[in-house]
PDB file of N, CA, C and O in Angstrom:
ATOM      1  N   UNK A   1     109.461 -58.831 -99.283  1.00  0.00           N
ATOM      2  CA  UNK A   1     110.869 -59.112 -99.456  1.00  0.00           C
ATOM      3  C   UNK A   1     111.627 -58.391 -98.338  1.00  0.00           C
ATOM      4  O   UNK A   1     111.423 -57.178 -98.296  1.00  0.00           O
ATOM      5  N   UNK A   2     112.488 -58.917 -97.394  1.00  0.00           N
ATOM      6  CA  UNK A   2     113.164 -58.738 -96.528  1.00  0.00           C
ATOM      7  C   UNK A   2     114.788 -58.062 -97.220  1.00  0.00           C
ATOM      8  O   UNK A   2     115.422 -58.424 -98.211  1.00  0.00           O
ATOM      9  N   UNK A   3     115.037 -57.072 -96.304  1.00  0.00           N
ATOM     10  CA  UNK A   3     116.250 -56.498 -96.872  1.00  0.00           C
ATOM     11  C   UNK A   3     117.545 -57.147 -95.889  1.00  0.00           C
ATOM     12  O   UNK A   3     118.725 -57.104 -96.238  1.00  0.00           O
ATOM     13  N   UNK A   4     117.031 -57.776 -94.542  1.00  0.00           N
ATOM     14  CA  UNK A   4     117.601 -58.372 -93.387  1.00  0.00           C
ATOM     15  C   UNK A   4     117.865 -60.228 -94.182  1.00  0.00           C
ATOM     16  O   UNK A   4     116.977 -60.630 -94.933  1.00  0.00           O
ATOM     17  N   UNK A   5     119.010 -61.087 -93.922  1.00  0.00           N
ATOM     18  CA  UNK A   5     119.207 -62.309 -94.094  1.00  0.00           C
ATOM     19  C   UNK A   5     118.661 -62.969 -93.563  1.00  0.00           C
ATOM     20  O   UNK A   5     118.128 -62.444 -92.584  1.00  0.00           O
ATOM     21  N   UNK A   6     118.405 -64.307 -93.720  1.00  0.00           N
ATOM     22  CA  UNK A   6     116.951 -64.943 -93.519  1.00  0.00           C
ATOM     23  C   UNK A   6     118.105 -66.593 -93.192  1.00  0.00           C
ATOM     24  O   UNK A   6     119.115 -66.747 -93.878  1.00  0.00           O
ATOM     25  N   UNK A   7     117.760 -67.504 -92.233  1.00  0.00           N
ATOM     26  CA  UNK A   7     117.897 -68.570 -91.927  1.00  0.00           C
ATOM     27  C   UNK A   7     116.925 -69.833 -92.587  1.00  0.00           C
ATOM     28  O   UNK A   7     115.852 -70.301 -92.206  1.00  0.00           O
ATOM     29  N   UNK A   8     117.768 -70.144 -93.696  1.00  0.00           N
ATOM     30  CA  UNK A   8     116.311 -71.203 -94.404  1.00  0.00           C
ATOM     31  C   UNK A   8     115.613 -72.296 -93.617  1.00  0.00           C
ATOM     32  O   UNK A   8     114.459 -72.649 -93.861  1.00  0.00           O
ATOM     33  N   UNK A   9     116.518 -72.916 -92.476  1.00  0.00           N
ATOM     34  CA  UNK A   9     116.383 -74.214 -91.837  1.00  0.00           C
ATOM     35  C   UNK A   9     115.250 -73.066 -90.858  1.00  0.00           C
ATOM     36  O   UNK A   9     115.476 -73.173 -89.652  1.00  0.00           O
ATOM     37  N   UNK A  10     114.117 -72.031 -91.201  1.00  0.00           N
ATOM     38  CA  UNK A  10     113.521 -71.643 -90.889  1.00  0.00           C
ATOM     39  C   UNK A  10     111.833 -71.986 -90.918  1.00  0.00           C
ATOM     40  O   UNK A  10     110.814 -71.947 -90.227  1.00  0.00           O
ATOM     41  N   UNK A  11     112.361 -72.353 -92.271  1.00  0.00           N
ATOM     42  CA  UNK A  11     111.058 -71.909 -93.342  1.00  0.00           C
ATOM     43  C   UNK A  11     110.456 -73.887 -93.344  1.00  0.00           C
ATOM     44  O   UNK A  11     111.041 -74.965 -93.453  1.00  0.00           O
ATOM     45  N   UNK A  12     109.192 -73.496 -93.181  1.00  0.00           N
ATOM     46  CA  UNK A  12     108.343 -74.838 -93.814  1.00  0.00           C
ATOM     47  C   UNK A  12     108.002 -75.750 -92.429  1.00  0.00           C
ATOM     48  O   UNK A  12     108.911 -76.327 -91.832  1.00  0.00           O
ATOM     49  N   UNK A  13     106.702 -75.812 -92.018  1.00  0.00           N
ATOM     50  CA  UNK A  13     106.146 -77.196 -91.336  1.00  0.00           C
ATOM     51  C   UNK A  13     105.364 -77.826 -91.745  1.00  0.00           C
ATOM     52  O   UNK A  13     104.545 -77.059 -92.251  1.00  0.00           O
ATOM     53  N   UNK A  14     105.064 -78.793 -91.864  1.00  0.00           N
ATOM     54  CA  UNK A  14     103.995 -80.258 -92.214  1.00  0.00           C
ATOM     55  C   UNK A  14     102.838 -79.642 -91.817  1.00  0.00           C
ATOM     56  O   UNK A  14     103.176 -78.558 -91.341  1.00  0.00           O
ATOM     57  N   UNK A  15     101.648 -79.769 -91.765  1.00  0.00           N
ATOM     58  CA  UNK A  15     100.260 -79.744 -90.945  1.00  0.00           C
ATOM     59  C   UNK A  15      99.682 -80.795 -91.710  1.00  0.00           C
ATOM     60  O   UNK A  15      99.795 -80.926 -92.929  1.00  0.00           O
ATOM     61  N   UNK A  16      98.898 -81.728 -90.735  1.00  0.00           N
ATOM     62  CA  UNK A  16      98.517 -82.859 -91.281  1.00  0.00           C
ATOM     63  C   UNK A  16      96.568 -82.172 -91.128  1.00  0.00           C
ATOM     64  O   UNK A  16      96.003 -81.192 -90.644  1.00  0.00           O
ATOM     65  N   UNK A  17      96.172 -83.470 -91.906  1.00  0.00           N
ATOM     66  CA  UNK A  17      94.446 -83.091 -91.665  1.00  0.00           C
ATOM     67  C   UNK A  17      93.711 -82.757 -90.261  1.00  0.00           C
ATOM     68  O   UNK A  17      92.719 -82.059 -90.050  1.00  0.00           O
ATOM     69  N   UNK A  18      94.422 -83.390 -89.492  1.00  0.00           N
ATOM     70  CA  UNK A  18      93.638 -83.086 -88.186  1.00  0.00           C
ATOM     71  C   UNK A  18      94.512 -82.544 -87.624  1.00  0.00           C
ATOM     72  O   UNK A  18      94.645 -82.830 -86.434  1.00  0.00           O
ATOM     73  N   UNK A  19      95.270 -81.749 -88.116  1.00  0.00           N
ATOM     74  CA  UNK A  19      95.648 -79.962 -87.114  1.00  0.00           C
ATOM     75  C   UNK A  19      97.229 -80.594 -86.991  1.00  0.00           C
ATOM     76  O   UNK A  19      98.044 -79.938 -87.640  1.00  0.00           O
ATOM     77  N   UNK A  20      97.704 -81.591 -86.368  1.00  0.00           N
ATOM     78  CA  UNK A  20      98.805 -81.817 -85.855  1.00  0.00           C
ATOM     79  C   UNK A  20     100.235 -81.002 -87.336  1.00  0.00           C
ATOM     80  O   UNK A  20     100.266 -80.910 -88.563  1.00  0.00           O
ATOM     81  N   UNK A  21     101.309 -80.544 -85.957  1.00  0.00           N
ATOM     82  CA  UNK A  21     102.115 -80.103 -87.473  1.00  0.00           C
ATOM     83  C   UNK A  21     103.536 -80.602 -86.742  1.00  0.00           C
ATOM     84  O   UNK A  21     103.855 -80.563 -85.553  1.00  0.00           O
ATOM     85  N   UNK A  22     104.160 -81.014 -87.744  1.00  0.00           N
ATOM     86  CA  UNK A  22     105.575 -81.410 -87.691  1.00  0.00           C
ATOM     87  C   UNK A  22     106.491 -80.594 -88.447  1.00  0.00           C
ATOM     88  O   UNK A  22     106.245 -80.064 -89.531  1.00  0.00           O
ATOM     89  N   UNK A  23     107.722 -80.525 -87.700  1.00  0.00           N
ATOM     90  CA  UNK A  23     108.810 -79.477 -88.119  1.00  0.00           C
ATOM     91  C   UNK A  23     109.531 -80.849 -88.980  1.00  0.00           C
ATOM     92  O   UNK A  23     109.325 -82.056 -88.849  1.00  0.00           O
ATOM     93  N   UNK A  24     110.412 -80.125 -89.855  1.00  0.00           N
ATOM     94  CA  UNK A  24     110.956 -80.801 -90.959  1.00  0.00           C
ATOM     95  C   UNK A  24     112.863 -81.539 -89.876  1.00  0.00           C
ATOM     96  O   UNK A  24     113.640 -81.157 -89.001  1.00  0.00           O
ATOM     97  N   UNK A  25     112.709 -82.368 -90.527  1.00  0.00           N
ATOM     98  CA  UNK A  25     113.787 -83.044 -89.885  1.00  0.00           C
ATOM     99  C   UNK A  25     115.435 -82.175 -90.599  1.00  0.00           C
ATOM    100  O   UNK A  25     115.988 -82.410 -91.673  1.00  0.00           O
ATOM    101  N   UNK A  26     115.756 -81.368 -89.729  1.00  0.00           N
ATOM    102  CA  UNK A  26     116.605 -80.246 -89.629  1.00  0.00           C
ATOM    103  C   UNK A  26     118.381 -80.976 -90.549  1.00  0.00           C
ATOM    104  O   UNK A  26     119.149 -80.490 -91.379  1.00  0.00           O
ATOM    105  N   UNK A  27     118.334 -82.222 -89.844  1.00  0.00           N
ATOM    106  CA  UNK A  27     120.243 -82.814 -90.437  1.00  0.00           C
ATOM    107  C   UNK A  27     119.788 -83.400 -92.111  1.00  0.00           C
ATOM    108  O   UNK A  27     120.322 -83.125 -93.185  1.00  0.00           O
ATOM    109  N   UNK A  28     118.684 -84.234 -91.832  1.00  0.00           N
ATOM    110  CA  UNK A  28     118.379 -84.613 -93.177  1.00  0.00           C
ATOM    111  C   UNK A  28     118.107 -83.608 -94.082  1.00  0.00           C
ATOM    112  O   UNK A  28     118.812 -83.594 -95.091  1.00  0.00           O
ATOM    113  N   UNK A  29     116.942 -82.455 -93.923  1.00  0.00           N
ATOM    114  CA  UNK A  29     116.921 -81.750 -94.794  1.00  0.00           C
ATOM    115  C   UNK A  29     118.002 -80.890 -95.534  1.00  0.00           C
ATOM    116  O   UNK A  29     118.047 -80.748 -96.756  1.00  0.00           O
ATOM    117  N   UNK A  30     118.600 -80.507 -94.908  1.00  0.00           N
ATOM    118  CA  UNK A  30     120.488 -79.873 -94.766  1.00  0.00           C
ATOM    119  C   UNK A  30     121.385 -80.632 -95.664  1.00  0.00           C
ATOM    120  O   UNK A  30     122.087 -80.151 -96.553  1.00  0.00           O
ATOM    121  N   UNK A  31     121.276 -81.934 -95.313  1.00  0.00           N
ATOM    122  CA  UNK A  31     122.080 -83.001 -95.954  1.00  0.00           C
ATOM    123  C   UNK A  31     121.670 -83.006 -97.787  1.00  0.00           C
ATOM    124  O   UNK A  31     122.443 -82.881 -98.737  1.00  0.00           O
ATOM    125  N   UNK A  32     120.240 -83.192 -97.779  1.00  0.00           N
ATOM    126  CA  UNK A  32     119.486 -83.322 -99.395  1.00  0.00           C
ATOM    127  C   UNK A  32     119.631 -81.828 -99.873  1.00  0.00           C
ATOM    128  O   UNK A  32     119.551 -81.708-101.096  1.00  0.00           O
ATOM    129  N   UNK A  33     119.799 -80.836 -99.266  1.00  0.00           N
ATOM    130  CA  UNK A  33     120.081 -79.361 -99.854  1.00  0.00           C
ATOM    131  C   UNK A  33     121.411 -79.584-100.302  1.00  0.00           C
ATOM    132  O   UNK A  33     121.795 -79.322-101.441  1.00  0.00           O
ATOM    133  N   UNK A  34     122.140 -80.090 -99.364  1.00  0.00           N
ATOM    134  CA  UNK A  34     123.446 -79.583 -99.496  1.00  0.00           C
ATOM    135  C   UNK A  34     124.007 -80.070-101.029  1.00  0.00           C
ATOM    136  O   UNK A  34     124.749 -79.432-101.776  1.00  0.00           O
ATOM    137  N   UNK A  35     123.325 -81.589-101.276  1.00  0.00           N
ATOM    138  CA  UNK A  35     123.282 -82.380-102.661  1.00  0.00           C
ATOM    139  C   UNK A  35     122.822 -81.856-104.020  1.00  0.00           C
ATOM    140  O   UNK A  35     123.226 -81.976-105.176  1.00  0.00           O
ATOM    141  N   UNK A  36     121.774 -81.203-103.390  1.00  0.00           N
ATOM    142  CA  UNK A  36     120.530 -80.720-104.883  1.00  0.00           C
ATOM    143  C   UNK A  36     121.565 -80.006-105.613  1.00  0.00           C
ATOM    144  O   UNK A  36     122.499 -79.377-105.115  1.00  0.00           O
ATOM    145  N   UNK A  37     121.197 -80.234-107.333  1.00  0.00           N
ATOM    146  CA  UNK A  37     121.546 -79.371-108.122  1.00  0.00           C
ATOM    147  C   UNK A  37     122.362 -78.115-107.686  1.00  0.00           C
ATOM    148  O   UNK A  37     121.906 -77.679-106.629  1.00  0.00           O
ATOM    149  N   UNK A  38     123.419 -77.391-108.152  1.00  0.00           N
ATOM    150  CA  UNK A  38     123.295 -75.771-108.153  1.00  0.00           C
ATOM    151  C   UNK A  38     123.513 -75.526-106.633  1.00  0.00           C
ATOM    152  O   UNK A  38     123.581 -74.320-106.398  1.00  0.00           O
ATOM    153  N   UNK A  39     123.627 -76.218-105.664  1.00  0.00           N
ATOM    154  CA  UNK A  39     123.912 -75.402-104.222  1.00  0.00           C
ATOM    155  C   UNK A  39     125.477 -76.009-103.574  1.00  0.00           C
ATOM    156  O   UNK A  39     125.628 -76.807-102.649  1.00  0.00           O
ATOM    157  N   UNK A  40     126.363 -75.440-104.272  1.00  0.00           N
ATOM    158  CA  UNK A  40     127.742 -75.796-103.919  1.00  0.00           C
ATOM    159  C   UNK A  40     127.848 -74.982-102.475  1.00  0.00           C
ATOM    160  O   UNK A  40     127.401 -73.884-102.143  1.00  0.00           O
ATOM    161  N   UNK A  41     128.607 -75.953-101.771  1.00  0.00           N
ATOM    162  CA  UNK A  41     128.500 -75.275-100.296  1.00  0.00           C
ATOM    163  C   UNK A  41     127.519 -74.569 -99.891  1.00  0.00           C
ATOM    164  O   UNK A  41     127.833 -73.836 -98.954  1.00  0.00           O
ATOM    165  N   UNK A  42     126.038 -74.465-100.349  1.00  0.00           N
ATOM    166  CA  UNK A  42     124.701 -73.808 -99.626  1.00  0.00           C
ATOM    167  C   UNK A  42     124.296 -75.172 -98.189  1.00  0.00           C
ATOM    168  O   UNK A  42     124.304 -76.382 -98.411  1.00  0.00           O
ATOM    169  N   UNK A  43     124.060 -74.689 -97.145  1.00  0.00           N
ATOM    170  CA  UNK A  43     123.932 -74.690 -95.582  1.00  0.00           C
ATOM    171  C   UNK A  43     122.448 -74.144 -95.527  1.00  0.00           C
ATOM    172  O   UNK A  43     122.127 -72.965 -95.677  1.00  0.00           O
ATOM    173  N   UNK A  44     121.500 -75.336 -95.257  1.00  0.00           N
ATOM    174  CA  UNK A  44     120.363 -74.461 -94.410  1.00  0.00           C
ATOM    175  C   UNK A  44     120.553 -73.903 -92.921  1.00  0.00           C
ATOM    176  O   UNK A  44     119.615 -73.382 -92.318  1.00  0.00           O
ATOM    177  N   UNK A  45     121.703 -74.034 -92.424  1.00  0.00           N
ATOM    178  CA  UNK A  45     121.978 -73.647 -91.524  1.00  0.00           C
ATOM    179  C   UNK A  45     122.636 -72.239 -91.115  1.00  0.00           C
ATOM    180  O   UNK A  45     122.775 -71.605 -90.069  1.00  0.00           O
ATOM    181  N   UNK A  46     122.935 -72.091 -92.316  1.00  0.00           N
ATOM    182  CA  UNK A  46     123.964 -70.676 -92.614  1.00  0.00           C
ATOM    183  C   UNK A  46     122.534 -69.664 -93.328  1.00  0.00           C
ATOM    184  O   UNK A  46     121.740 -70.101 -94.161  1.00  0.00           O
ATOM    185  N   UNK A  47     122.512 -68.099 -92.664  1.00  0.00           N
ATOM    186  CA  UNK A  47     121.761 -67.186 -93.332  1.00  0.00           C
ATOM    187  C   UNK A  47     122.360 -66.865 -94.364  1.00  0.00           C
ATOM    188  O   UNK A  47     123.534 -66.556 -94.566  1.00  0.00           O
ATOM    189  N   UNK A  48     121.010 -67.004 -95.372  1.00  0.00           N
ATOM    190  CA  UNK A  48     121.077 -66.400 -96.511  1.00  0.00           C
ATOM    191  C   UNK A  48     120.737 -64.898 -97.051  1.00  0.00           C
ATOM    192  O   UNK A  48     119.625 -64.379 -97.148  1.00  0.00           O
ATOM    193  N   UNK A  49     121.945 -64.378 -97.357  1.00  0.00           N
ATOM    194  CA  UNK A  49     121.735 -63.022 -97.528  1.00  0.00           C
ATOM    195  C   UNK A  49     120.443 -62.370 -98.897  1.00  0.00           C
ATOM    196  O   UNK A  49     119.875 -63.133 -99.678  1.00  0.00           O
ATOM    197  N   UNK A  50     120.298 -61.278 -98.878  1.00  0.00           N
ATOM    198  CA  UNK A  50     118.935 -60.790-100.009  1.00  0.00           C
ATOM    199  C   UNK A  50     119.034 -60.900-101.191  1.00  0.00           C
ATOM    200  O   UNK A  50     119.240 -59.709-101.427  1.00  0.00           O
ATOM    201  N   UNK A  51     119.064 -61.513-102.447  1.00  0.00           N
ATOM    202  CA  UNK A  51     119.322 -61.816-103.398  1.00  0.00           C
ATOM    203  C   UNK A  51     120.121 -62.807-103.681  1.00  0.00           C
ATOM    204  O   UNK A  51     120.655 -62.758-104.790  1.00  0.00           O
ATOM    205  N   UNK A  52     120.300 -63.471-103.172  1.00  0.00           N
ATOM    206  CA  UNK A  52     120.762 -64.810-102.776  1.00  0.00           C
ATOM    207  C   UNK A  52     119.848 -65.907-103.051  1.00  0.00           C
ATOM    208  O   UNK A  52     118.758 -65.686-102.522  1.00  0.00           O
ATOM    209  N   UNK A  53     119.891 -67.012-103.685  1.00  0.00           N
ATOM    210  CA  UNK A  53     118.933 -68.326-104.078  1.00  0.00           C
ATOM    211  C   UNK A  53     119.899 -69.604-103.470  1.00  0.00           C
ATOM    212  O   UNK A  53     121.090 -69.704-103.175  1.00  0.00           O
ATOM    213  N   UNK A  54     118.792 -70.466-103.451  1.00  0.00           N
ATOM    214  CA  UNK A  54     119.215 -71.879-103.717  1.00  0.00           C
ATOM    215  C   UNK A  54     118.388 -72.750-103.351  1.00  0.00           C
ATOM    216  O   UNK A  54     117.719 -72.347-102.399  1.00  0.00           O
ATOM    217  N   UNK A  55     118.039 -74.160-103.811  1.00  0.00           N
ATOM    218  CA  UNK A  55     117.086 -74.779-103.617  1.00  0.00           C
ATOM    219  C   UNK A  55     117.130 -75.330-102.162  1.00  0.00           C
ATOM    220  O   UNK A  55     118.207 -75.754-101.742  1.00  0.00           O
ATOM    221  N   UNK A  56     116.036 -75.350-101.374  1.00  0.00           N
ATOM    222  CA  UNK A  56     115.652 -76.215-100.349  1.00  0.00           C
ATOM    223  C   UNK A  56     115.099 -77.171-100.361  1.00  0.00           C
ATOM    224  O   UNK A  56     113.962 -76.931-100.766  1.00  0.00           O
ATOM    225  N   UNK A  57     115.219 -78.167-100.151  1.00  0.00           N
ATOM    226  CA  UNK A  57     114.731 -79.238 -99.664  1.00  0.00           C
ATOM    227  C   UNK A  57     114.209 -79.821 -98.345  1.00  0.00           C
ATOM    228  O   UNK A  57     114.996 -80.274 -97.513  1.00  0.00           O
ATOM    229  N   UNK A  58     112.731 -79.808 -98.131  1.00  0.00           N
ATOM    230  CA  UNK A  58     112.564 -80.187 -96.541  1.00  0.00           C
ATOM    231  C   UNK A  58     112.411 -81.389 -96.825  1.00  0.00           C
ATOM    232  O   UNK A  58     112.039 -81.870 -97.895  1.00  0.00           O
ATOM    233  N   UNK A  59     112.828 -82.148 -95.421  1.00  0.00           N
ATOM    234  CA  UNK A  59     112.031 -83.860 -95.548  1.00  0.00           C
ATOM    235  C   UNK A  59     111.472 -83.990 -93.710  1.00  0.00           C
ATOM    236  O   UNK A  59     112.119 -83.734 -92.695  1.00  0.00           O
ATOM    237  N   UNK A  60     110.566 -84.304 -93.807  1.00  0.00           N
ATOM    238  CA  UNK A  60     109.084 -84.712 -92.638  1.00  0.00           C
ATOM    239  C   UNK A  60     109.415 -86.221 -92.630  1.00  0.00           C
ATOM    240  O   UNK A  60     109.489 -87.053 -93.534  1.00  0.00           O
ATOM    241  N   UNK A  61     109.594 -86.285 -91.240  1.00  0.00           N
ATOM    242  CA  UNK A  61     109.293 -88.134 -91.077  1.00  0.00           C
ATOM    243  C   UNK A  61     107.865 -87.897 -89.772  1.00  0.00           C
ATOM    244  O   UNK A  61     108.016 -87.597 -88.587  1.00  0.00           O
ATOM    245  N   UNK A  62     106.286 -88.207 -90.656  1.00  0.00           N
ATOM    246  CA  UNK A  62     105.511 -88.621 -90.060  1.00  0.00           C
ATOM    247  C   UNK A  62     104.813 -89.600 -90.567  1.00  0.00           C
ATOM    248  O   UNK A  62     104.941 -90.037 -91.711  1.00  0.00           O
ATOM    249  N   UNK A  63     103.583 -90.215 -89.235  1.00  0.00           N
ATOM    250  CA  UNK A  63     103.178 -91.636 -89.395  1.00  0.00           C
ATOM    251  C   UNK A  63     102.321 -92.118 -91.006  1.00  0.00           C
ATOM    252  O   UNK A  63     101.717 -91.568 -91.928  1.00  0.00           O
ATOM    253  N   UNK A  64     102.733 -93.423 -90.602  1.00  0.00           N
ATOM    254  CA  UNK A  64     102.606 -94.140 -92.498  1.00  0.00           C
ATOM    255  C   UNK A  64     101.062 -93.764 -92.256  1.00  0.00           C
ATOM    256  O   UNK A  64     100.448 -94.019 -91.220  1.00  0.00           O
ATOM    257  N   UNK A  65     100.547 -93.126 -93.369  1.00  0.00           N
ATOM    258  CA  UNK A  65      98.831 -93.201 -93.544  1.00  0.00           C
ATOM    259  C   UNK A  65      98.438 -91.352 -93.136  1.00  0.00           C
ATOM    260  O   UNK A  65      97.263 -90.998 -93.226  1.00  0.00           O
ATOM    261  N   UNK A  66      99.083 -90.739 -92.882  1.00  0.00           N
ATOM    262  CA  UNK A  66      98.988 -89.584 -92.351  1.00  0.00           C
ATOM    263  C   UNK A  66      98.380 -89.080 -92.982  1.00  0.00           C
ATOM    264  O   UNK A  66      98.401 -89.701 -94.045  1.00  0.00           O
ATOM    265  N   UNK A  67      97.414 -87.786 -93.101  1.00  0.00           N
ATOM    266  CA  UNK A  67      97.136 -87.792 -94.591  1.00  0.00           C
ATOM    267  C   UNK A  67      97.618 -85.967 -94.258  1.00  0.00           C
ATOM    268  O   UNK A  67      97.197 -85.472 -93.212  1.00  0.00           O
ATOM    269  N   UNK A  68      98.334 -85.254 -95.039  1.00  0.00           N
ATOM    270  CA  UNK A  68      99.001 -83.989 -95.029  1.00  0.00           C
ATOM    271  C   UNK A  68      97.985 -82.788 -95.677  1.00  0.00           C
ATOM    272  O   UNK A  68      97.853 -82.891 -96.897  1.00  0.00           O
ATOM    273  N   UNK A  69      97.345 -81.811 -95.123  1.00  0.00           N
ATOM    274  CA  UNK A  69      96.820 -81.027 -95.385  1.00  0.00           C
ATOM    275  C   UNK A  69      97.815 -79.865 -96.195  1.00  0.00           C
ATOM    276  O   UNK A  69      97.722 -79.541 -97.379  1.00  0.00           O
ATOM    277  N   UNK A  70      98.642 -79.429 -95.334  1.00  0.00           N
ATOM    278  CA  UNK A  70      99.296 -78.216 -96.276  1.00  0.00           C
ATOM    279  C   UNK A  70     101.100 -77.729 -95.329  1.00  0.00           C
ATOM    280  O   UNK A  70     101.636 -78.050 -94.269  1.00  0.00           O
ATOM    281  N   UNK A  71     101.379 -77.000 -96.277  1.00  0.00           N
ATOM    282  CA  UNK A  71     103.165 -76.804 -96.129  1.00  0.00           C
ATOM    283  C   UNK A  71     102.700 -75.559 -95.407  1.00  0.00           C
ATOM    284  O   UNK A  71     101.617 -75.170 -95.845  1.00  0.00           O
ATOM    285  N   UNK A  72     103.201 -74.811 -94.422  1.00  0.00           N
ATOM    286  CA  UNK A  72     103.186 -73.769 -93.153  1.00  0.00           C
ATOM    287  C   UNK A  72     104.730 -73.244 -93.968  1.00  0.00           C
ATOM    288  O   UNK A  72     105.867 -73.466 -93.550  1.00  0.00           O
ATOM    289  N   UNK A  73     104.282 -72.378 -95.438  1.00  0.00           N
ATOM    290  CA  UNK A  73     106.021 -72.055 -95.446  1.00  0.00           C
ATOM    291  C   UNK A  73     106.007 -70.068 -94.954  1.00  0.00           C
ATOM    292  O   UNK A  73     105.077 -69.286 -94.761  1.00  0.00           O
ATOM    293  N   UNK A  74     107.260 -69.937 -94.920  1.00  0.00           N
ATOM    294  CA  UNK A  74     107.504 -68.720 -94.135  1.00  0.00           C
ATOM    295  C   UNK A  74     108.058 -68.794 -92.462  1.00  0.00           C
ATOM    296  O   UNK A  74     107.984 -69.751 -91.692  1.00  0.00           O
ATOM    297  N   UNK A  75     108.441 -67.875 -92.302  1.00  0.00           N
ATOM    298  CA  UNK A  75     108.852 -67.750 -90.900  1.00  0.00           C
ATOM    299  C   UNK A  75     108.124 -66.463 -90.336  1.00  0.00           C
ATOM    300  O   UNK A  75     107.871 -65.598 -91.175  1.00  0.00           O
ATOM    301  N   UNK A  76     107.701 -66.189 -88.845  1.00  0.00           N
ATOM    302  CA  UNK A  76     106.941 -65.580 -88.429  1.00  0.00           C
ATOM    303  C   UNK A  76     107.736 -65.268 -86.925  1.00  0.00           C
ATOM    304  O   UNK A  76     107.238 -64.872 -85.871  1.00  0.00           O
ATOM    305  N   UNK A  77     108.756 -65.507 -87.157  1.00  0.00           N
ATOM    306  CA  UNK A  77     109.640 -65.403 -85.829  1.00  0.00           C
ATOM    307  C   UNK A  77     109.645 -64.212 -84.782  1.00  0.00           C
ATOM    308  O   UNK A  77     109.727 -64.209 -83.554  1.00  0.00           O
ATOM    309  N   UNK A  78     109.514 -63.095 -85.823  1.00  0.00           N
ATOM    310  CA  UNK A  78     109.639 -61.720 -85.422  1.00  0.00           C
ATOM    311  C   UNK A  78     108.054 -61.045 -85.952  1.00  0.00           C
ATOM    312  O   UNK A  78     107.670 -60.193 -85.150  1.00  0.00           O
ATOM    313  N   UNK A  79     107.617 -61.144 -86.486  1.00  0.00           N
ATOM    314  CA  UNK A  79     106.341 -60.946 -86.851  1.00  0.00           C
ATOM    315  C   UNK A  79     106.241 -59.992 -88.119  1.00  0.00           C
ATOM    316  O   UNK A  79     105.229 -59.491 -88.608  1.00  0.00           O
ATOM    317  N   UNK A  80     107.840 -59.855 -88.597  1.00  0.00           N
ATOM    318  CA  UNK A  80     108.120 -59.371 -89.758  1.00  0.00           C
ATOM    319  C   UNK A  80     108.529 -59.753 -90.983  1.00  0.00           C
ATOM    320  O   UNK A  80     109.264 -59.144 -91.760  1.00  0.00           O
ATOM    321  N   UNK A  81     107.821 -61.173 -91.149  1.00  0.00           N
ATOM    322  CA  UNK A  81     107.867 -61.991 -92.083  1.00  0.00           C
ATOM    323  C   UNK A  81     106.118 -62.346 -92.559  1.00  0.00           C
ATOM    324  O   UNK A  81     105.136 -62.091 -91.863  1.00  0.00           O
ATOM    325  N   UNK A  82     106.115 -63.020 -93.987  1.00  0.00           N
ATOM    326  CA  UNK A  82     104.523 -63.399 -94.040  1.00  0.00           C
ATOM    327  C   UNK A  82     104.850 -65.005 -93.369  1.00  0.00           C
ATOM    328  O   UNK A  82     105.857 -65.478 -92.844  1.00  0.00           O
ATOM    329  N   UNK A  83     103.488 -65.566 -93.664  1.00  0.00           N
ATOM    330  CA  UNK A  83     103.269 -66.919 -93.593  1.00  0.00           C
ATOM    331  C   UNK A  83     102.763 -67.440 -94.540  1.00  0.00           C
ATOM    332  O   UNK A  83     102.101 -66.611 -95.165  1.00  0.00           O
ATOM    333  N   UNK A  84     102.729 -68.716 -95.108  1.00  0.00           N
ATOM    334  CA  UNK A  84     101.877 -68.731 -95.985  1.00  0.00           C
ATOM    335  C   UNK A  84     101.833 -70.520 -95.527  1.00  0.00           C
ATOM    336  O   UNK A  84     102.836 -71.202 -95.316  1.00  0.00           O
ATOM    337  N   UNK A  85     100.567 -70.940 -95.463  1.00  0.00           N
ATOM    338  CA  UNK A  85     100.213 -72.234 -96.108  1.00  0.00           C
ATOM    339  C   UNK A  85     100.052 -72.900 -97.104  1.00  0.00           C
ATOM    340  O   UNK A  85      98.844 -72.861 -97.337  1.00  0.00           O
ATOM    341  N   UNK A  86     100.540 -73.483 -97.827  1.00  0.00           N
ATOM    342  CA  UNK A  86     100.272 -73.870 -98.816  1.00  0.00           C
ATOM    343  C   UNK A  86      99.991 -75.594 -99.170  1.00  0.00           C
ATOM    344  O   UNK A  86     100.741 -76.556 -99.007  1.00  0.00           O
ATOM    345  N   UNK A  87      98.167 -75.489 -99.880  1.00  0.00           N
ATOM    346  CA  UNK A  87      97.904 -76.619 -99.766  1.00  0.00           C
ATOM    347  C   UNK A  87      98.601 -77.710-100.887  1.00  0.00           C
ATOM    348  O   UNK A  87      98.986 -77.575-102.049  1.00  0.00           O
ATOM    349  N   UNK A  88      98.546 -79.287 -99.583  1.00  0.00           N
ATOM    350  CA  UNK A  88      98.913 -80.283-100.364  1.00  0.00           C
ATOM    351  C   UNK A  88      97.370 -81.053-100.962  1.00  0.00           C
ATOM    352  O   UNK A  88      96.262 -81.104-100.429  1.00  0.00           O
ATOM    353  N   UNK A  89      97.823 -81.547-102.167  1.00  0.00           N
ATOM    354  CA  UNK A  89      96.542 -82.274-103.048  1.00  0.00           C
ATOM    355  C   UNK A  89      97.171 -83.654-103.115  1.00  0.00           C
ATOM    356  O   UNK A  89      96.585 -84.573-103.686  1.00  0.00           O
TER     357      UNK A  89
END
């Protein structure tokens, strides 16, 4: 847990089965946050301070048939963050 504010439009890439990884489409995802439940005026664009919530929403536009191995969530920017993969089934 970070005591420093954190940029959500940070967090999360695609990795497909054969290695390739795609970053999440930055206006769209922003746009479906900004909608979800519970996030009145929440901005993945705006840092979120430490105890602070709200749902994210990423959205990936890759090719039809792709087949998606796992979510790359975390940021590693500074090397003072974890990473985590997390697999898709």
């Amino acid at each position: 847990m970070s005591k420093e504010p954190i940029t959500p439009s940070d967090f999360g890439t695609l990795i497909t089965a054969d290695g390739s990884e795609y970053a999440a489409e930055s206006d769209l995802s922003d746009a479906l946050t900004n909608s979800a439940r519970g996030n009145d005026n929440f901005s993945t664009y705006n840092q979120m301070n430490p105890g602070t919530s709200g749902r994210i929403l990423l959205c990936f536009s890759i090719p039809r048939g792709t087949k998606v191995k796992a979510i790359h969530w975390g940021i590693d920017t500074y090397g003072d963050y974890p990473a985590y993969a997390l697999a898709v089934r």
